[in-house]
C-alpha positions, 0 to 999 in steps of 0.5 A, a space after each residue: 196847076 198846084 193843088 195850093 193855086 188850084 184851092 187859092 183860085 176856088 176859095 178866091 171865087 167862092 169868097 167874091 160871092 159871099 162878099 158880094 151877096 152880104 153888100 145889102 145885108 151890111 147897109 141893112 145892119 145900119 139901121 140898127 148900128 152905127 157904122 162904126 160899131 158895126 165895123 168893130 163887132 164883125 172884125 173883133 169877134 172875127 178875130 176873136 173866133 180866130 185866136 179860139 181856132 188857134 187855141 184849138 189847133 194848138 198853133 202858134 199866137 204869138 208872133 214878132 211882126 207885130 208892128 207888121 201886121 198892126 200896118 195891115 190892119 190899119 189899112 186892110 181891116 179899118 181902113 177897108 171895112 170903116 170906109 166901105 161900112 160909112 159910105 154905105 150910109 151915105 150911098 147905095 150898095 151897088 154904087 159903094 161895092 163897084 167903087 170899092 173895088 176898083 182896088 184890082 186897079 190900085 193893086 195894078 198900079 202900086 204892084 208895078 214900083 212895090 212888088 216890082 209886076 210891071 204894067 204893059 201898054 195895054 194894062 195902062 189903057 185898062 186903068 185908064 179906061 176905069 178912071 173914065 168910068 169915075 169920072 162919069 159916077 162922080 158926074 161933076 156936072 150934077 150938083 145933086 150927086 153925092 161926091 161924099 159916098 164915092 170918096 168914101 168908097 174909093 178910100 176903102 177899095 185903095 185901103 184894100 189895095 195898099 192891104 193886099 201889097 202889105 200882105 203880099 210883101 209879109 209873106 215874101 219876108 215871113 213865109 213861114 208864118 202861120 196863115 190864121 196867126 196873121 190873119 187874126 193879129 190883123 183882124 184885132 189890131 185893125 179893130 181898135 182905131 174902130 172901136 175908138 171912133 165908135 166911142 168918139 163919135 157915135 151917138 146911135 145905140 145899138 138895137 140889138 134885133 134877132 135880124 141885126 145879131 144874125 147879119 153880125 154872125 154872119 159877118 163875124 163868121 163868114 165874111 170876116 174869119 173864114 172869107 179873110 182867110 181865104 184872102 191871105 191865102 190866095 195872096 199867099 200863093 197867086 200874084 197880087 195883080 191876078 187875085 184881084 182880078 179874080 174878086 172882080 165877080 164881087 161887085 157884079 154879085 153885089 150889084 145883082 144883090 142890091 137890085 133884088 134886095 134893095 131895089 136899086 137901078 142905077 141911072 143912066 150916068 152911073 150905069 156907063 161908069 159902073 160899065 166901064 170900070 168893069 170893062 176895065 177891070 175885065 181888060 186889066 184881068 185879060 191882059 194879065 192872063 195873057 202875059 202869064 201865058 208869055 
């Protein structure tokens, strides 16, 4: 394997965990912030630790795929991030990270007409196989279920997806433009629709506690400057369909995550649809792997 695949596979795994992990410190950050603004200061300051990076790198900022890159921060900063952060609010954090990423599915399925990896029968049977699993965390059946939350967590993981194919197809048109430039540019122009329904909508002030401020850092940091990079690059390098498969550890460490932090089972029904959108994740994954061995 080439070293750059090798570095993309170890960095993709290492991110999933550290993604998963920091699910219930992010729906802990919300009793201190609301969601919007909380979205705004982990993504501008994540940008802005970037373009210091860059200063001190003395790498390249400017860049003419500007119209490029505000649509991928549109979808993979605003979209991905505001819609995971509000149904957190509304859900539970193992609920919201299982469904946010069923993005591997909606790679899957937008990969086969946009980046042109074709989907076989048995892939199909796996996508289908996760929509099952919606179906039974929607529960339509149970008026006191919260329809709102699995939307919300459902457009942040398609958010992600349609990110992951913009990125995908930026690198084939701009393979020469610098990782950490796009990464940033991204980052900041997917933090001003945030930042402008902060200032429209919410009323919440911020209590800015030593607890909030070191989930903010961490955020900025880690799982924003650093996990973000990490991301591109195994874009970058490895199929779309295949590093989406490989975040699939995420929920499943969100999920450990939420039961010891937060204390939250799921019930019956919900834990038959978390199975199987893993079940199905896992397939899709499976097959995959499979058919590059072809």
């Amino acid at each position: 394997m080439p070293k750059k695949k090798f570095i993309a596979i170890g960095g993709l795994l290492l991110l999933s965990v550290v993604w998963g992990l920091n699910i219930p410190f992010m729906k802990a950050a919300l009793e201190f912030s609301s969601p919007a603004k909380f979205a705004f200061l982990r993504n501008f300051f994540g940008a802005v630790v970037l373009f210091v990076i860059l200063l001190l790198l003395r790498k390249p900022i400017a860049t003419k795929a500007t119209a490029k890159l505000f649509t991928l921060g549109l979808f993979q900063t605003a979209g991905f991030t505001g819609f995971l952060i509000w149904a957190l609010v509304e859900g539970g954090a193992s609920k919201t990270a299982i469904l946010t990423f069923t993005m591997p599915m909606w790679v899957a399925i937008m990969a086969w007409p946009l980046l042109q990896e074709k989907l076989t029968t048995s892939q199909w049977i796996a996508v289908l196989i996760c929509f099952l699993g919606i179906v039974f965390i929607f529960d339509p059946l149970n008026t006191n279920n919260n329809f709102r939350s699995t939307c919300l967590a459902l457009a942040s993981g398609l958010s992600w997806a349609i990110g992951a194919i913009l990125s995908k197809r930026m690198h084939h048109q701009h393979p020469n433009m610098d990782l950490i430039t796009m990464t940033a540019w991204q980052m900041l122009w997917g933090s001003i629709p945030l930042l402008l329904v902060a200032i429209i909508f919410s009323s919440q002030p911020t209590v800015w506690t030593a607890y909030f401020l070191g989930i903010v850092l961490f955020n900025v940091i880690f799982v924003n400057a650093i996990a973000y990079l990490l991301w591109f690059y195994a874009l970058k390098y490895l199929e779309a369909t295949f590093v989406s498969m490989l975040a699939l550890l995420t929920p499943i460490s969100a999920a450990i995550s939420a039961w010891l932090l937060l204390g939250e089972i799921p019930n019956r029904i919900e834990t038959i649809g978390f199975s199987l959108i893993l079940f199905g994740l896992f397939l899709l994954l499976l097959y995959k792997g499979r058919e590059k061995l072809t």
